[in-house]
N, C-alpha and C positions, 0 to 999 in steps of 0.2 A: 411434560405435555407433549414435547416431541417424539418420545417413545410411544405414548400413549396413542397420539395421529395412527403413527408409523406402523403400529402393530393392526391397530383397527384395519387400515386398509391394505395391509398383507392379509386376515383373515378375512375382508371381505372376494379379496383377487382369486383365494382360494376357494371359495365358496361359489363364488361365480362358476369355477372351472369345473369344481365337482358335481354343482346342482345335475348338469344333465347326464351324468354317468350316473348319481347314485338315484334320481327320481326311479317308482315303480311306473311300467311302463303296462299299458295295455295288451292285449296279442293282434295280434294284426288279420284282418280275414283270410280265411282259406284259399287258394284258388277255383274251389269248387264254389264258392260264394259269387266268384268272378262270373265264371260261367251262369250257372242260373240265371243271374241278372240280363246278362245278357241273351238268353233263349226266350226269357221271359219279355224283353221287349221285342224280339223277333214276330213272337208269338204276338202282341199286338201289332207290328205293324201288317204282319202279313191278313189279319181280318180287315183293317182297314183297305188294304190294296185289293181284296175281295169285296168289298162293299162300293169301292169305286168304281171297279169293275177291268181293274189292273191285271186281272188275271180270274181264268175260269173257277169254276166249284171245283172241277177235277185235280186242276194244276196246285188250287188253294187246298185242299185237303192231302194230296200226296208231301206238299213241302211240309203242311202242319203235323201230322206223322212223327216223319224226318225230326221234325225238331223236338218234338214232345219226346222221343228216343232218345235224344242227348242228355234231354231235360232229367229222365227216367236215370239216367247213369250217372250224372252229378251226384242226385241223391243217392246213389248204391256208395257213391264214393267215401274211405275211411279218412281223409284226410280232411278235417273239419277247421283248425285253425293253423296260423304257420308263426311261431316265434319270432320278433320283430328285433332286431337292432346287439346281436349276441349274446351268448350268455352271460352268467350272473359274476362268473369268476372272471370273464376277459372284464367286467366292467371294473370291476373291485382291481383288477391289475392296472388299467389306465388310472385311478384315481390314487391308488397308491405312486403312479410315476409323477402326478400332479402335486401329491401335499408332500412328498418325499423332499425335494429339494428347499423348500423355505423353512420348514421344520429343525433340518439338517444343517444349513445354516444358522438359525437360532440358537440351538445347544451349540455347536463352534464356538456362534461370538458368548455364548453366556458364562463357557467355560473356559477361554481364551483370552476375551477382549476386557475392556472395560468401561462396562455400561453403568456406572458412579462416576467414571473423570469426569468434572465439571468443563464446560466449555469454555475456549481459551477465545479473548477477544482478539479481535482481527491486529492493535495497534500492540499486541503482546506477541504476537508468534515472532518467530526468528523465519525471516524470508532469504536466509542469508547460507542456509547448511551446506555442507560441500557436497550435494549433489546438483543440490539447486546452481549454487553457485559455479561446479562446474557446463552444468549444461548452458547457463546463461554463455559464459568466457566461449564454449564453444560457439552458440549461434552469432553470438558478434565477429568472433573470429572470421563464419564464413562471409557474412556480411561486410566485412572489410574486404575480405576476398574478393567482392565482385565490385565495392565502391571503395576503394583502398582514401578519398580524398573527405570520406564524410567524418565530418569532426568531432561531431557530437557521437558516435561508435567511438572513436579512439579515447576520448576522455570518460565514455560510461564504463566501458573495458578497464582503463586505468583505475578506475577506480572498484575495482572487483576485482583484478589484481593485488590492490591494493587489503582490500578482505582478507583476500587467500592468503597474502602474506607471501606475495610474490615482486617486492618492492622493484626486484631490478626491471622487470617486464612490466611493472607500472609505470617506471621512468619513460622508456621506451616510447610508451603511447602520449605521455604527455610533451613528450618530445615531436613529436610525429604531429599533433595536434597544434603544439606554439608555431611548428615551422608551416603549417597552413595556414593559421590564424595571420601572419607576418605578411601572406601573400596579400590578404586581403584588408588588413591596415593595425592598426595597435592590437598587443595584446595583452588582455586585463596582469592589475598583478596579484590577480589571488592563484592566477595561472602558473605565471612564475614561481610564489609560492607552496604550491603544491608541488610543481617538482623539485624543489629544494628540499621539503619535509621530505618527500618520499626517496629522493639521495640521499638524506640523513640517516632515514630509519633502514635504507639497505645497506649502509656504513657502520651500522650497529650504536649508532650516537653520535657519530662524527660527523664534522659541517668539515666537509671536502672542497676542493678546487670547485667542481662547478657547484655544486649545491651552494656557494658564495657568492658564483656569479651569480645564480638563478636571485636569490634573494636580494643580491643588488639590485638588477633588473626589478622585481618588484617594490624596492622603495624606492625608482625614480618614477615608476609608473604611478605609485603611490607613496608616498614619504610618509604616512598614518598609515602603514600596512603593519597593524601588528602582529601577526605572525613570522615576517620578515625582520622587525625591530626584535623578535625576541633572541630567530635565530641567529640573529647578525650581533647579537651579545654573546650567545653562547660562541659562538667562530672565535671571537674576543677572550674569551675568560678559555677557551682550549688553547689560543695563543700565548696566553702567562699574561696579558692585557686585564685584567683584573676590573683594576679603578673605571676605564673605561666601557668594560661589561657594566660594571655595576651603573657609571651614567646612564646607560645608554637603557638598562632593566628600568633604573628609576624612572626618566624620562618618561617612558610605555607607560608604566606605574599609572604615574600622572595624570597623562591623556587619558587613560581607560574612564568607562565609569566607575559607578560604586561598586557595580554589580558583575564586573566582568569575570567570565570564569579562569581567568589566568591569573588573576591576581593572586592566590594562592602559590603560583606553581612560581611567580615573580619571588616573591616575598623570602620563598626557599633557596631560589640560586641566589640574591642577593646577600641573604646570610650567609648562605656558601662561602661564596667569594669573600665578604667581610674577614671570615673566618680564618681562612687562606692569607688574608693579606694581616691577620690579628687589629684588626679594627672594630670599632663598635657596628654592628648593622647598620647604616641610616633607616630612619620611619619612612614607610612609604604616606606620604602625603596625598588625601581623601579630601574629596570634596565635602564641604557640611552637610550634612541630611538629614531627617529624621533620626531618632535613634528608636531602638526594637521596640523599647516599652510605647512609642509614640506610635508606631506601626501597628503594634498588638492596639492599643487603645482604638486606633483607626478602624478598623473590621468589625467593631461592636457599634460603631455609630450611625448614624441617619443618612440619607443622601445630603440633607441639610446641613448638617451637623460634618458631615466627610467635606463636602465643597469647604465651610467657613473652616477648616484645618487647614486642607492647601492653601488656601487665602492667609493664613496665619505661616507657614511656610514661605510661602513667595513673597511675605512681605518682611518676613526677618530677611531673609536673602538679597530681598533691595536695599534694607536700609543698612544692612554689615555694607553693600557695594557702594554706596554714599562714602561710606565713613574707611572705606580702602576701595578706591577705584581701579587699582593696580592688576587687575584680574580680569583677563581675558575670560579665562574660563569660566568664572563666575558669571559677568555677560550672557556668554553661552547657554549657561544652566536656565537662567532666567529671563531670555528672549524664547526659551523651549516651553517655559510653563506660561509666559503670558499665551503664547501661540495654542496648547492646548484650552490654557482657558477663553480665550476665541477673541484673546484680548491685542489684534494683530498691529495697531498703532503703538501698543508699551512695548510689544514684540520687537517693532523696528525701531524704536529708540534704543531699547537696550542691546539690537544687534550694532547702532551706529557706535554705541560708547564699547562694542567687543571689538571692531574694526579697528579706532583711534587706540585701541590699548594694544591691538598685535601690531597697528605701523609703529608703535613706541618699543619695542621690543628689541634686540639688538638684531642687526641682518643674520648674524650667524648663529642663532640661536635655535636649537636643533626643534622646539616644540610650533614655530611662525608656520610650516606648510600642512600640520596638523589640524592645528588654529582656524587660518586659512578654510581648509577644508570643511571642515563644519559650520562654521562661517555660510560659505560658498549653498551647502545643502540649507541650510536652515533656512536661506531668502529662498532658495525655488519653494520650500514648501508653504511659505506663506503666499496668499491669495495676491 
């Protein structure tokens, strides 16, 4: 359809342009046609100016003479018409200057381009290609140039540095960025952890001196920072620390959801290390949940029919939490689904028995400030 527009009104642009080159055009009057008309009105007004009395018989017949003589000569004259607007070939040259270039164009793309690629949606193109991406790096650059203190430039830079695969000059800016952010009070630790990743990956794998501290830094600012939990295992199992990678992998494990995308990449250094140390893997221990066939089963059902499953859900999950109250986590899970189901009083019951079960917890027990935290978000979001 877009072709089809697009062509129409190329053909109609052209057609506009040529109609008045190529219309047949009339001839244009003579100049002797000019004159006439003009003796001809003479000739009346000067009987008029003789009937008024504007002027004698004598004076009125010598001038009417006079003009009737001019009159007499127009007509002797051979020049009857005068050809209007150029000839036939200059017209046929301008119109060929006018259809020449859209034409010429057309064969190009017909024989060049490709008028079959189907169009690519806007959430599929890659915005990211190294021209693109260097002219972006440039205009931030001069942008820093003039505001060397704007934070939000250093970290969008870092991070297209980061693209390019330019980790050490990504370091750089998120350096530059925490020590402004510092002037003006905490700084996040996803912050933290970003410069630690991107020390690592310009280390080629390696969790170095500061890429340790950064990560530290981000689990005091967060102690549920799992990105930081993960590199601060790997630092571990590069050290020969092994057993305590592996706690520290599991733990994460743990805390994660069902669903999180590192669980995978967990699951493999853990075996790793296991490996290493010739031990059995331990299982990574999952919250309960559905299982696939109960999910596949879910997607064919009613809204009715979908609510009374969560409700059959949430309610096996309360009453296992009955019968072992020892789970924080569990709390957790099920102060989450009262709150979705807008059930905000079992909400807060069940977040009161997740409290009483992380103050039972031992102090030093690495998953209490994780706990904690989720904990902490789950009341703000209740009403």
């Amino acid at each position: 359809m877009f072709w089809v527009l697009a062509a129409v009104m190329a053909a109609l642009l052209v057609l506009a342009l040529l109609w008045p080159l190529l219309r047949a055009r009339g001839a244009a009057p003579a100049a002797a046609d000019y004159d006439r008309a003009v003796y001809l009105d003479q000739l009346s007004e000067l009987e008029l100016d003789r009937q008024r009395g504007l002027i004698d018989a004598v004076e009125a017949e010598a001038a009417r003479r006079e003009i009737e003589r001019r009159l007499l000569q127009t007509e002797n004259g051979a020049d009857k018409t005068v050809p209007s607007g150029g000839g036939r070939w200059r017209r046929l040259a301008l119109a060929l200057v006018v259809a020449l270039p859209p034409a010429l164009g057309l064969g190009l793309y017909l024989q060049l381009g490709t008028p079959d690629l189907p169009g690519l949606p806007l959430a599929g193109r890659d915005p990211g290609g190294p021209a693109e991406l260097a002219l972006l790096i440039d205009r931030l650059q001069l942008r820093l140039a003039d505001r060397p203190e704007d934070i939000e430039a250093h970290l969008i830079l870092a991070q297209l540095y980061e693209r390019a695969g330019r980790f050490d000059e990504a370091a750089a800016r998120y350096r530059a960025a925490i020590a402004l952010i510092e002037q003006q009070g905490e700084v996040p630790a996803g912050l933290h952890a970003a410069l630690g990743e991107t020390l690592v990956a310009a280390a080629g794998g390696q969790v170095g001196r500061e890429a340790r501290l950064a990560f530290a830094a981000a689990i005091e600012a967060d102690p549920g920072s799992s990105r930081a939990r993960y590199f601060a295992g790997l630092a571990m199992a590069q050290d020969g620390r092994l057993q305590d990678a592996i706690d520290v992998w599991q733990s994460l494990a743990e805390d994660s959801p069902a669903d999180a995308p590192w669980l995978p990449l967990l699951s493999q250094q853990i075996a790793r290390a296991a490996r290493e140390l010739g031990i059995e893997p331990p299982a990574i221990a999952q919250p309960p949940g559905p299982s696939a066939s109960d999910v596949e089963a879910a997607q064919n059902m009613t809204p009715e029919e979908r609510a009374d499953f969560i409700r059959s859900m949430v309610d096996q999950l309360a009453v296992r939490l009955e019968a072992e109250p020892a789970d924080p986590d569990g709390w957790l899970r099920l102060a989450r689904a009262h709150a979705v189901l807008r059930e905000d009083d079992k909400a807060r019951a069940a977040l009161a028995r997740a409290e009483a079960e992380i103050a039972a917890l031992p102090e030093g027990a690495p998953e209490r400030a994780a706990l904690g935290q989720r904990l902490a978000e789950l009341r703000r979001q209740l009403p």
